[in-house]
RODO-2510 file (C-alpha; in nm, 4 decimals, decimal comma):
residues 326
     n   res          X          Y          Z
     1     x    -2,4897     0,6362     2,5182
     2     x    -2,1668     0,5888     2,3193
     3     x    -2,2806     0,5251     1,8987
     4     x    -2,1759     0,1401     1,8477
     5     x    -1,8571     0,0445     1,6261
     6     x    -1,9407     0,0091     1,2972
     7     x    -1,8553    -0,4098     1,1924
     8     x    -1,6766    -0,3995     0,8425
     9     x    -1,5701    -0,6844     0,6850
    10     x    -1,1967    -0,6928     0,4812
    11     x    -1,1227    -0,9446     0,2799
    12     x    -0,7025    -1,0081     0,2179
    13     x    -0,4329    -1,2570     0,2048
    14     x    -0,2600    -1,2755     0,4678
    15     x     0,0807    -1,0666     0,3555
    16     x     0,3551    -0,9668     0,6618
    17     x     0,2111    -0,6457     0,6822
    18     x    -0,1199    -0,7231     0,7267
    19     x    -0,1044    -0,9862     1,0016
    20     x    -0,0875    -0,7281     1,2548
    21     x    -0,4416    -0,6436     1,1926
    22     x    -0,4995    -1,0193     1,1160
    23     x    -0,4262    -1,0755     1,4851
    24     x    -0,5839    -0,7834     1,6314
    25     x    -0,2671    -0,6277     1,7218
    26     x    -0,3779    -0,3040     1,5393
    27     x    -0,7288    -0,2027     1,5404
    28     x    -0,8587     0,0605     1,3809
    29     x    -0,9793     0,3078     1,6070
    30     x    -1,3709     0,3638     1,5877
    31     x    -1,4168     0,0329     1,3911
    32     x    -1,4716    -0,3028     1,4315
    33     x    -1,3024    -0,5221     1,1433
    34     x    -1,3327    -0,8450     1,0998
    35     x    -1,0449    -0,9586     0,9169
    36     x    -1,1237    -1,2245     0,6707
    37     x    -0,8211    -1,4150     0,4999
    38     x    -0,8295    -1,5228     0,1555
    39     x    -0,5063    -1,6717    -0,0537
    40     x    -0,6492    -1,6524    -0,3588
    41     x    -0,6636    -1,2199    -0,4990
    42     x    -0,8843    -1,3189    -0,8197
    43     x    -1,1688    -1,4788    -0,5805
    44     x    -1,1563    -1,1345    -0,3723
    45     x    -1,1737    -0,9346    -0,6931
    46     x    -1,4632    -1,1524    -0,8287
    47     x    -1,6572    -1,1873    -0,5264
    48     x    -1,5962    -0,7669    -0,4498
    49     x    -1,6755    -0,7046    -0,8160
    50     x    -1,9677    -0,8746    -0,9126
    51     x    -2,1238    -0,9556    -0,5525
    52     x    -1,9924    -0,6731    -0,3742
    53     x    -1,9677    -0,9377    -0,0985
    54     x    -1,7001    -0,7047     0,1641
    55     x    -1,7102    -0,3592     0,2934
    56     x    -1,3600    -0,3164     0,1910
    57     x    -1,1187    -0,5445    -0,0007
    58     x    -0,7557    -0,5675    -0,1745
    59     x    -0,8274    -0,5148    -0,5007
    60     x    -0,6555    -0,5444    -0,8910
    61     x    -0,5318    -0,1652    -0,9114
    62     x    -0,6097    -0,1599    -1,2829
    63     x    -0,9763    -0,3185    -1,2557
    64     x    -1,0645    -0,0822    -1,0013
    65     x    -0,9342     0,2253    -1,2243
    66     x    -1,1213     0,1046    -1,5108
    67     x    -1,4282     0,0707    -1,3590
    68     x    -1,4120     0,3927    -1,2106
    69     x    -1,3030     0,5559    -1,5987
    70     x    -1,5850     0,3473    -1,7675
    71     x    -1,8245     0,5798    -1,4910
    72     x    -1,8992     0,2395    -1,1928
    73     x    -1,8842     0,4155    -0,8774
    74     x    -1,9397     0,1497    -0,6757
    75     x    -1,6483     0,1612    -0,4738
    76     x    -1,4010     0,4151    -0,3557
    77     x    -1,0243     0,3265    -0,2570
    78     x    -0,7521     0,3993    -0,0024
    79     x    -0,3758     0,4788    -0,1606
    80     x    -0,2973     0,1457     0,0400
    81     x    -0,1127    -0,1122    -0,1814
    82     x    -0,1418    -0,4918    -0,0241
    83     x     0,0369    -0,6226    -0,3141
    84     x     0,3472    -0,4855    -0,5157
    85     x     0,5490    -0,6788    -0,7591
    86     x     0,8971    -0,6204    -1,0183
    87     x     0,7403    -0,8095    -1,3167
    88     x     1,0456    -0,8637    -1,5545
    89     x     1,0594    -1,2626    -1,4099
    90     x     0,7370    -1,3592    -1,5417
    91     x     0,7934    -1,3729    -1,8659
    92     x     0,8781    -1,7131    -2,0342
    93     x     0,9381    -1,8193    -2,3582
    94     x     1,0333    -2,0904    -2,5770
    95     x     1,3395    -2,0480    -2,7415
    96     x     1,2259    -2,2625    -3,0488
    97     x     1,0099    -1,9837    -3,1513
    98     x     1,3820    -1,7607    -3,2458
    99     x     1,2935    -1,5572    -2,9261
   100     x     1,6272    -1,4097    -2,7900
   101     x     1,5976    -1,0586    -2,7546
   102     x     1,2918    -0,8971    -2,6055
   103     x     1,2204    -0,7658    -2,9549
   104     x     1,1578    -1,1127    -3,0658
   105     x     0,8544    -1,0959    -2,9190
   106     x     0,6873    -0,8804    -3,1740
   107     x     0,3806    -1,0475    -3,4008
   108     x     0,3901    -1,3536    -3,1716
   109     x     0,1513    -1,5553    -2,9718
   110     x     0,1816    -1,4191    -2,6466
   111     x    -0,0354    -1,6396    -2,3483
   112     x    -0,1569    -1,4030    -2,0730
   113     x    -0,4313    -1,4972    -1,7607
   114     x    -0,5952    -1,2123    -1,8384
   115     x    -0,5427    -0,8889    -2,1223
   116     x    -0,6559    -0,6190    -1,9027
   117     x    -0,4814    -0,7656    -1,5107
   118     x    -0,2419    -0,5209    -1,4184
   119     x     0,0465    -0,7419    -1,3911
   120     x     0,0532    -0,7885    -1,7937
   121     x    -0,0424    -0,4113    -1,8271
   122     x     0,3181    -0,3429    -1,6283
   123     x     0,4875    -0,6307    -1,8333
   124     x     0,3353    -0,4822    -2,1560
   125     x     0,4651    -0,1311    -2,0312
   126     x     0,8075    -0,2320    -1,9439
   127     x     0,8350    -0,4172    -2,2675
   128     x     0,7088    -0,1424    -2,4902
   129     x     0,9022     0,1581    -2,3288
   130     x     1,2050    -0,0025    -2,1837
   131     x     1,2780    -0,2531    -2,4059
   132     x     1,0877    -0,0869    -2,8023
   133     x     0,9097    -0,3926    -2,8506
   134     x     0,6573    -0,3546    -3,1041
   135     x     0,3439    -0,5368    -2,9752
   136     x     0,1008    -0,4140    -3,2285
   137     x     0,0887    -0,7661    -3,4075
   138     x     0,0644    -0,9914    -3,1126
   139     x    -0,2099    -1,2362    -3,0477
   140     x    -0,3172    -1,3028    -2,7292
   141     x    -0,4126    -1,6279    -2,5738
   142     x    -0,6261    -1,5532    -2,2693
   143     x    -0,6490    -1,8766    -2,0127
   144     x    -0,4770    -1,9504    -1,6529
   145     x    -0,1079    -2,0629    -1,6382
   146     x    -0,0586    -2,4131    -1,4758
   147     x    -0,4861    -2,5258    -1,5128
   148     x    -0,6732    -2,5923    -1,7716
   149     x    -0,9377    -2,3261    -1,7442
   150     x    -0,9954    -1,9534    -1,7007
   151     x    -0,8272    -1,6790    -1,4457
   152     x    -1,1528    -1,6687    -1,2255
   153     x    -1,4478    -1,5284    -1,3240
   154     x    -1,3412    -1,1532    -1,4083
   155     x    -1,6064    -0,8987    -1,4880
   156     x    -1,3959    -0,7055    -1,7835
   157     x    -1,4641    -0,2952    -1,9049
   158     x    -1,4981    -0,2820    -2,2509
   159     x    -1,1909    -0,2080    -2,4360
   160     x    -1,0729     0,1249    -2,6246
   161     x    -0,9519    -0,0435    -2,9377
   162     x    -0,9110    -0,3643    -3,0664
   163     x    -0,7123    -0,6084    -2,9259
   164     x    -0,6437    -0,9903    -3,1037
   165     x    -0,7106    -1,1750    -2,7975
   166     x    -0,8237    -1,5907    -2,8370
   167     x    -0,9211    -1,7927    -2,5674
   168     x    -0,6913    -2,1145    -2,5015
   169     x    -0,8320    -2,4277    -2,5483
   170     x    -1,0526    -2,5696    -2,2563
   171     x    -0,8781    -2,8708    -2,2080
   172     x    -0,5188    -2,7055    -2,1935
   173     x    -0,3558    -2,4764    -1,9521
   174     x    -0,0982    -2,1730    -2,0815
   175     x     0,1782    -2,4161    -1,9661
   176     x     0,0897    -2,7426    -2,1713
   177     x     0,0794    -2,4972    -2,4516
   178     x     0,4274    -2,2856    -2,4373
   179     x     0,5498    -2,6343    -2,3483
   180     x     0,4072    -2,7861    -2,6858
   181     x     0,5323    -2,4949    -2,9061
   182     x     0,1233    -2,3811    -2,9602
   183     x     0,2006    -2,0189    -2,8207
   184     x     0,5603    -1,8509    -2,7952
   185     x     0,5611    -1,6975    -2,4633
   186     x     0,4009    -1,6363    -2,1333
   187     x     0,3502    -1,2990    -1,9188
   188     x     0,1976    -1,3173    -1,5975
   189     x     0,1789    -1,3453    -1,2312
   190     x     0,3451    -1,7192    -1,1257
   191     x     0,5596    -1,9196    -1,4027
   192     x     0,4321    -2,2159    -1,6058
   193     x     0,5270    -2,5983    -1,4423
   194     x     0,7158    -2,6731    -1,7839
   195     x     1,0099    -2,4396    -1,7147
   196     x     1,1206    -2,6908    -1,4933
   197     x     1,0712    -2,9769    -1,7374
   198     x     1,1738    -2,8638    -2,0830
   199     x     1,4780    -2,7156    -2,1200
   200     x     1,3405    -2,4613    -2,4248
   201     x     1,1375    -2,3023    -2,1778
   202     x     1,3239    -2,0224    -2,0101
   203     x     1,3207    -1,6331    -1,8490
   204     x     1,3045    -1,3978    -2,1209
   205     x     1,5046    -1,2237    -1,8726
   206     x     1,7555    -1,4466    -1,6485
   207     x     1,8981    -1,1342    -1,4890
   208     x     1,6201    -1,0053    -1,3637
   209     x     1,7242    -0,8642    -1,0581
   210     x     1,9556    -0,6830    -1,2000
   211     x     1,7279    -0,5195    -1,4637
   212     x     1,4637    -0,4636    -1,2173
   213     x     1,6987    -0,2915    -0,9969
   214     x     1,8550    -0,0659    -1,2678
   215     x     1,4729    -0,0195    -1,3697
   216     x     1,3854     0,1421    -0,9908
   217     x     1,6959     0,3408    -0,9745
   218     x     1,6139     0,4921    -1,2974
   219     x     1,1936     0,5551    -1,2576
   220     x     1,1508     0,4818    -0,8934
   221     x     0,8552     0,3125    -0,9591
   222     x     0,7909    -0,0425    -0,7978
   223     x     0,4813    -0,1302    -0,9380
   224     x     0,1712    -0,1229    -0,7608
   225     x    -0,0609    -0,4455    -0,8062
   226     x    -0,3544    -0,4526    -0,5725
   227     x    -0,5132    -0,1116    -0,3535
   228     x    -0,7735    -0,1397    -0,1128
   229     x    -1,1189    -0,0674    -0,2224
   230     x    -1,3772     0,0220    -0,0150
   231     x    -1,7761    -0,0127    -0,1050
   232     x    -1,9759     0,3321    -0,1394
   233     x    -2,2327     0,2303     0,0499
   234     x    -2,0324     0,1447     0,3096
   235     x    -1,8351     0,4487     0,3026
   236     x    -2,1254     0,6946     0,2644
   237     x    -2,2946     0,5292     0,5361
   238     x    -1,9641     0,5564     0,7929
   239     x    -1,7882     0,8923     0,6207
   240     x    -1,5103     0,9025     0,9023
   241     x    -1,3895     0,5546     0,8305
   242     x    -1,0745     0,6258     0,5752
   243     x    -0,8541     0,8143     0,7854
   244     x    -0,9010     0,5251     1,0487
   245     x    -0,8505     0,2684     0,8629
   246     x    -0,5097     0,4106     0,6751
   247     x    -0,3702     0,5017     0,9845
   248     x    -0,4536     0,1051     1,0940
   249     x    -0,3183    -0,0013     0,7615
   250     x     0,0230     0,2092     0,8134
   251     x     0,0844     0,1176     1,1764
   252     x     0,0451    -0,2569     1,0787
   253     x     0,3121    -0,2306     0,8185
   254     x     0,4906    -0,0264     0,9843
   255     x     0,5167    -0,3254     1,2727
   256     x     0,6038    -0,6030     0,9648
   257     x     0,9040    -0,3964     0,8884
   258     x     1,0714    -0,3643     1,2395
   259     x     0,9976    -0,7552     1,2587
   260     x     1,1325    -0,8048     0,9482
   261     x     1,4714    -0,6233     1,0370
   262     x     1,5196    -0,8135     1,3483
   263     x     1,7827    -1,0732     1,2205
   264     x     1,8139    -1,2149     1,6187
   265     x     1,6477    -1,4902     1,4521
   266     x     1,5082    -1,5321     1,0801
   267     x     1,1528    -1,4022     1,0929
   268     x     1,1558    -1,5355     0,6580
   269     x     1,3290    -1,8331     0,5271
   270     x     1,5476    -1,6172     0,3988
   271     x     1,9138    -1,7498     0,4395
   272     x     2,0606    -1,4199     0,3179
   273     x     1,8246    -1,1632     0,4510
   274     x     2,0654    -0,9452     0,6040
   275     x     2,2025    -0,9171     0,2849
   276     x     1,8357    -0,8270     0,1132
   277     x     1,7356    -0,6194     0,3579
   278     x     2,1259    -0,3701     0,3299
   279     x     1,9446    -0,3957    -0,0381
   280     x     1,6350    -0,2624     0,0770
   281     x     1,7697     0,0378     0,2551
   282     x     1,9943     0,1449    -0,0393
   283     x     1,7483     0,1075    -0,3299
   284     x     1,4381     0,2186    -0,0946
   285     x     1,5331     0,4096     0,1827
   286     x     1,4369     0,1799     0,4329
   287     x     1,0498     0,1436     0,3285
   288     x     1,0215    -0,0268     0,0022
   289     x     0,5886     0,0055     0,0780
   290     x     0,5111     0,3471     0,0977
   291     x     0,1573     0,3913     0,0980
   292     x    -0,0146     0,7516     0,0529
   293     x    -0,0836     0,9201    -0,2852
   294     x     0,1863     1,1282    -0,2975
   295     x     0,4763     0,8952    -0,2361
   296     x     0,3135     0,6551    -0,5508
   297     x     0,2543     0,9506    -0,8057
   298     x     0,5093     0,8407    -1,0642
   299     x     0,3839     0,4610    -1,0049
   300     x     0,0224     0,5461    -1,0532
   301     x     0,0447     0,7845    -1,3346
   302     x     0,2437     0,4932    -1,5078
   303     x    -0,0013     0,3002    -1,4759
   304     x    -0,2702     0,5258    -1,5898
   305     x    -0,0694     0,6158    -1,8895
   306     x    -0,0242     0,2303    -1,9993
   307     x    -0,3857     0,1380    -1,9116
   308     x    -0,4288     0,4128    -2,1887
   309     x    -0,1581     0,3053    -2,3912
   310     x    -0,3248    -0,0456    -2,4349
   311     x    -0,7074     0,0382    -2,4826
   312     x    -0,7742    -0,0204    -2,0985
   313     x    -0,9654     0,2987    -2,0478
   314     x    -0,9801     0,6154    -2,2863
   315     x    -0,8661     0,9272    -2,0915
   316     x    -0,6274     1,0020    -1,7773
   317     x    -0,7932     0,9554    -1,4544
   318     x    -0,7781     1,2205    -1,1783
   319     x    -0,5714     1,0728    -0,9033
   320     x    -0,7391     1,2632    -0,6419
   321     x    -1,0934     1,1722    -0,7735
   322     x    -0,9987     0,8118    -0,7448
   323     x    -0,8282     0,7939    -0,4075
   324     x    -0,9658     0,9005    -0,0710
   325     x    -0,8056     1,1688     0,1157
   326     x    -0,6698     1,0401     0,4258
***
């Protein structure tokens, strides 16, 4: 009698490279996963975090590695990377705070979803190394952008070292106040509704395509966001699932990019995708996604080494330890 598929549960958004296994397309071989689609990354993280409610989930890169340096085991992670993202065009400011140069920034108010999400540890990266902005002095001014409440309902490490961080008011959103003049600037993961109404309110970088391209021809780093993180339990009690399930992950992306690159017809709305995607093959050789360890080692040792930088976790973290082998 033939051992039954194990049922996992995965809970993503629905990105272009996942919807291959979204539609059953690609199945992992041995497994049955049930695929379950969520828009919104901070409920995943909260509900995986605090509830452990999948066997396997996207996850915020720089919670899972603090949890794992702060000694949680309770989860284990593929070198798969649902979400990637060039930061430099989330950062807003108001220009009546004398903010034109990124060193401007220094000993201001600075609003930010959350200190420790990895986006703002990039931003805060890029910023300090690329740009020598001194953000010793800043106060931060934890809330969510465009609401008027918190970024979920995070379950936070404790830091390495003090950081000035305030809370923003419960009946305002990070918006109303960069709009108002009440903080100076904004990093983050979306931009604030008032940059479309007041005309102070602006990209602390306008060219950012530019910059970010100039930044990946010089570190070849496209910074990773989310991995996929897998429960312990689940894993110890189905040890041959990784290699399965990477191999699913990598032939579904691998089927979003030939789709992509079909211009017969517009798979985005895109008007100039040809045009993006001659881009893609210059800067990235074709695959700007690579998953695996060893195609992200300058990426995640970045990371690491800014998640230091900024009191996110105390020592370097063994890449092999905190990855799979697949």
């Amino acid at each position: 009698m033939s051992t039954p598929k194990p049922h996992l549960t995965f809970a993503c958004g629905l990105y272009d490279r996942m919807q291959p296994l979204f539609t059953g397309e690609v199945k992992p071989e041995g497994i049955d996963l049930e695929f379950l689609r969520i828009e919104a990354p901070r409920v995943i993280f909260d509900n995986m975090a605090s509830k452990q409610a999948y066997d396997l989930s996207e996850m915020s890169s720089s919670e899972y590695i603090a949890r794992r340096a702060s000694g949680d085991e309770s989860f284990v992670a593929l070198p798969v990377f649902p979400s990637r993202s060039f930061r430099h065009s989330f950062i807003t400011i108001n220009k009546t705070s004398g903010i034109q140069t990124p060193k401007d920034l220094a000993g201001k108010r600075i609003g930010v979803p959350l200190y420790t999400m990895t986006a703002a540890i990039w931003i805060r990266g890029h910023l300090e190394h690329d740009h020598d902005v001194d953000l010793s002095q800043v106060t931060w001014v934890q809330g969510s952008i465009n609401s008027a409440s918190t970024h979920g309902e995070p379950t936070v490490m404790p830091m390495h070292k003090p950081v000035p961080i305030e809370l923003a008011p419960n009946h305002k959103s990070l918006s109303d106040l960069l709009d108002a003049g009440e903080i100076d600037a904004i990093i983050g993961t979306t931009l604030p509704h008032c940059i479309k109404t007041n005309p102070q309110v602006e990209r602390l970088f306008p060219n950012f395509r530019d910059i970010e391209k100039e930044y990946f021809r010089r570190t070849h780093i496209f910074p990773i966001m989310h991995l996929v993180a897998i429960k312990k339990s689940t894993f110890e009690a189905h040890p041959n699932i990784a290699r399965a399930l990477y191999q699913a992950f990598e032939e579904s992306k691998n089927i979003a990019l030939l789709r992509m690159k079909n211009l017969a017809a517009l798979r985005y709305m895109l008007p100039w995708l040809a045009d993006d995607l001659d881009e893609i093959d210059d800067l990235f050789n074709g695959d700007p996604w690579p998953y695996g360890l060893e195609k992200n080692l300058p990426t995640l040792n970045t990371l690491i080494q800014y998640m230091i930088e900024q009191g996110v976790i105390a020592k370097k973290m063994d890449l092999q330890e905190l990855f799979l082998p697949v």
